[in-house]
Backbone bond lengths (Angstrom), bond angles and torsions (degrees), N, CA, C in turn:
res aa  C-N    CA-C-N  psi(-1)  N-CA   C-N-CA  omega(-1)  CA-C   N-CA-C  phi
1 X - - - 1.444 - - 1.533 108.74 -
2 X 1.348 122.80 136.25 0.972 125.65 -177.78 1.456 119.83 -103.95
3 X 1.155 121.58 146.96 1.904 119.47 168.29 1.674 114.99 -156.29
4 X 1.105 96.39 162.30 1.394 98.37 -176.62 1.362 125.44 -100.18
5 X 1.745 131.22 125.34 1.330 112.94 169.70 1.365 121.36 -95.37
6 X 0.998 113.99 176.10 1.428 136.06 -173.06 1.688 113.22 -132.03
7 X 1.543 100.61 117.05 1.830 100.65 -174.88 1.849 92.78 -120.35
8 X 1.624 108.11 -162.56 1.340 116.86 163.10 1.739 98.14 -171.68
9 X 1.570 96.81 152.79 1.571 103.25 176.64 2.035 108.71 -125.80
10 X 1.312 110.92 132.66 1.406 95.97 178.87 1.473 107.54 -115.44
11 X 0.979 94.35 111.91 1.962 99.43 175.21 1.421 117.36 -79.23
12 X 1.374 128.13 91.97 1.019 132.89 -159.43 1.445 111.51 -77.69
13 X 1.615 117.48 145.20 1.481 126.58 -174.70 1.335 123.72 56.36
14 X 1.210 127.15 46.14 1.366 132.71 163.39 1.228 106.23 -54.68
15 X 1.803 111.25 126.89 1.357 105.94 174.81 1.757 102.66 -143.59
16 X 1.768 102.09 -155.05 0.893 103.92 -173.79 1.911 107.01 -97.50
17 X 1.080 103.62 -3.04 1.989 102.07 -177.70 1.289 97.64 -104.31
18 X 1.386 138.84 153.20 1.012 155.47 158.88 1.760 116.79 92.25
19 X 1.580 89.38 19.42 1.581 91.33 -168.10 1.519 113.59 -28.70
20 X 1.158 104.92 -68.34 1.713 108.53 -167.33 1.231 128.19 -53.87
21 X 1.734 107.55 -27.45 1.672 106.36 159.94 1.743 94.00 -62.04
22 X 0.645 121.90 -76.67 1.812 127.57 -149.42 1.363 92.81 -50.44
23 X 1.344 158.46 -68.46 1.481 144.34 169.00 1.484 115.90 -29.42
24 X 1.569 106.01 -58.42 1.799 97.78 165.12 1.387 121.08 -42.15
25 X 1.172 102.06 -47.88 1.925 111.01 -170.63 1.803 112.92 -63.55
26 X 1.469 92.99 -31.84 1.564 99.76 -178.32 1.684 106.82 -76.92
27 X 0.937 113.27 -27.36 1.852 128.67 -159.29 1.505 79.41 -77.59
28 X 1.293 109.21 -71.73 2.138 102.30 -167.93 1.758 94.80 -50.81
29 X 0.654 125.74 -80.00 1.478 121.47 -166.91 1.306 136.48 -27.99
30 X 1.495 106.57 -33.41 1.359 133.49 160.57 1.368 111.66 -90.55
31 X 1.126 155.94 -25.61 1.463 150.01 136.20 1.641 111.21 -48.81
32 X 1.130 120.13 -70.26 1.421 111.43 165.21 1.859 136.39 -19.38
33 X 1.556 98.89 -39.07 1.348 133.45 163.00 0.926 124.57 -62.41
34 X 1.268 133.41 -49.38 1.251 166.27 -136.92 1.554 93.33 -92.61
35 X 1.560 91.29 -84.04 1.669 105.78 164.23 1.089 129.66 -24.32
36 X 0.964 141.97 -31.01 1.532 161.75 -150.80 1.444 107.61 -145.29
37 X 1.195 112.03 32.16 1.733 113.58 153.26 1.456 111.55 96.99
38 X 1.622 102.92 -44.83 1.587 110.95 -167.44 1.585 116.28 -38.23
39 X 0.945 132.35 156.26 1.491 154.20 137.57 1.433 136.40 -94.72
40 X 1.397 110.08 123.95 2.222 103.60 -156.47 1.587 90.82 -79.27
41 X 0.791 177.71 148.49 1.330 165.04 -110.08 1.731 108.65 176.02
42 X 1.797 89.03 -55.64 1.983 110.08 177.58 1.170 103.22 -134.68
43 X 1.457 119.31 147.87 1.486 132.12 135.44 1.339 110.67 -109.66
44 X 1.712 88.92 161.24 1.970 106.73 -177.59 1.024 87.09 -152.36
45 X 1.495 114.77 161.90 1.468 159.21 163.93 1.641 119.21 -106.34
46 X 1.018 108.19 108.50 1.695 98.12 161.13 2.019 110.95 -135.81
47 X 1.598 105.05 115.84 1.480 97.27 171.42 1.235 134.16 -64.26
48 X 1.319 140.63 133.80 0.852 138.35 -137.95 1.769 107.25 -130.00
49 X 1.696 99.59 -19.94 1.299 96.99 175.23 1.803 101.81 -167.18
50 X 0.863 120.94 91.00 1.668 159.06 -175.93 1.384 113.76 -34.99
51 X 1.751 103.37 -43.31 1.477 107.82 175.48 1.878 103.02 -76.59
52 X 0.968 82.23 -45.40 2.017 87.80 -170.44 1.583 110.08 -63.84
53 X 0.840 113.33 -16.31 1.995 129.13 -158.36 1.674 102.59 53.06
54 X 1.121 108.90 60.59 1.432 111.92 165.79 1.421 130.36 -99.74
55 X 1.049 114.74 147.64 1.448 108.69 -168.33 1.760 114.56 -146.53
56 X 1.330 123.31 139.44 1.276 119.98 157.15 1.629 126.32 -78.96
57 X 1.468 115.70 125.87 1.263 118.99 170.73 1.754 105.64 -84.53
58 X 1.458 103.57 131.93 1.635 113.69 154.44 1.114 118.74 -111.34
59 X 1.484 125.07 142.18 1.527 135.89 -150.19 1.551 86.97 -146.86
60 X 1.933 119.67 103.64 1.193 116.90 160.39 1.662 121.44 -89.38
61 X 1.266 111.75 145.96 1.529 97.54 -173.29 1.588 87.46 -117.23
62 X 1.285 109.25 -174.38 1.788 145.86 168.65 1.419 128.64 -125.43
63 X 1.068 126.76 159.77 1.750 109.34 166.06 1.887 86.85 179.44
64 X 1.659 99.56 110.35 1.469 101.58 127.79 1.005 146.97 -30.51
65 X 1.509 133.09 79.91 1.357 123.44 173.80 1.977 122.40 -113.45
66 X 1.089 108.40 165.79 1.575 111.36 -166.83 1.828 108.81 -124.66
67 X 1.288 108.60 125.12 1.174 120.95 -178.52 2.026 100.86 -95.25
68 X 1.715 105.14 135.24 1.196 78.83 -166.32 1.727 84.43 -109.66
69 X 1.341 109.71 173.78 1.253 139.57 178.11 1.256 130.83 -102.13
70 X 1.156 123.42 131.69 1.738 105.60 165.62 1.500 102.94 -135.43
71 X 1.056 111.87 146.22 1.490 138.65 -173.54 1.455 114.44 -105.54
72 X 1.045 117.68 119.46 1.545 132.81 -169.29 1.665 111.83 -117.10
């Protein structure tokens, strides 16, 4: 039987300094995912702090998975 899950990842403080760490950090995370079945499905934004231009990234995933059965 098959069903679908539903996860989420929040990468906290996305900003404007350190871009290139924070793209690296996102790239493993999403490969990691990847690996393991997931599907990125959604992204979101929510700021988190206005003066800084900071922001949280949300990363929804998916994944097919199968419950198995046995019949007796």
């Amino acid at each position: 039987m098959a069903y679908v899950e539903n996860d989420f990842d929040i990468y906290y403080e996305v900003g404007n300094t350190n871009t290139q760490r924070q793209e690296s950090e996102i790239e493993v995370i999403i490969k990691k995912r990847n690996s393991a079945g997931w599907k990125l499905i959604s992204t979101s934004t929510g700021i988190v702090d206005n003066n800084n231009q900071f922001s949280n990234l949300y990363l929804f995933w998916e994944k097919l998975s199968y419950i198995l059965t046995l019949e007796i």
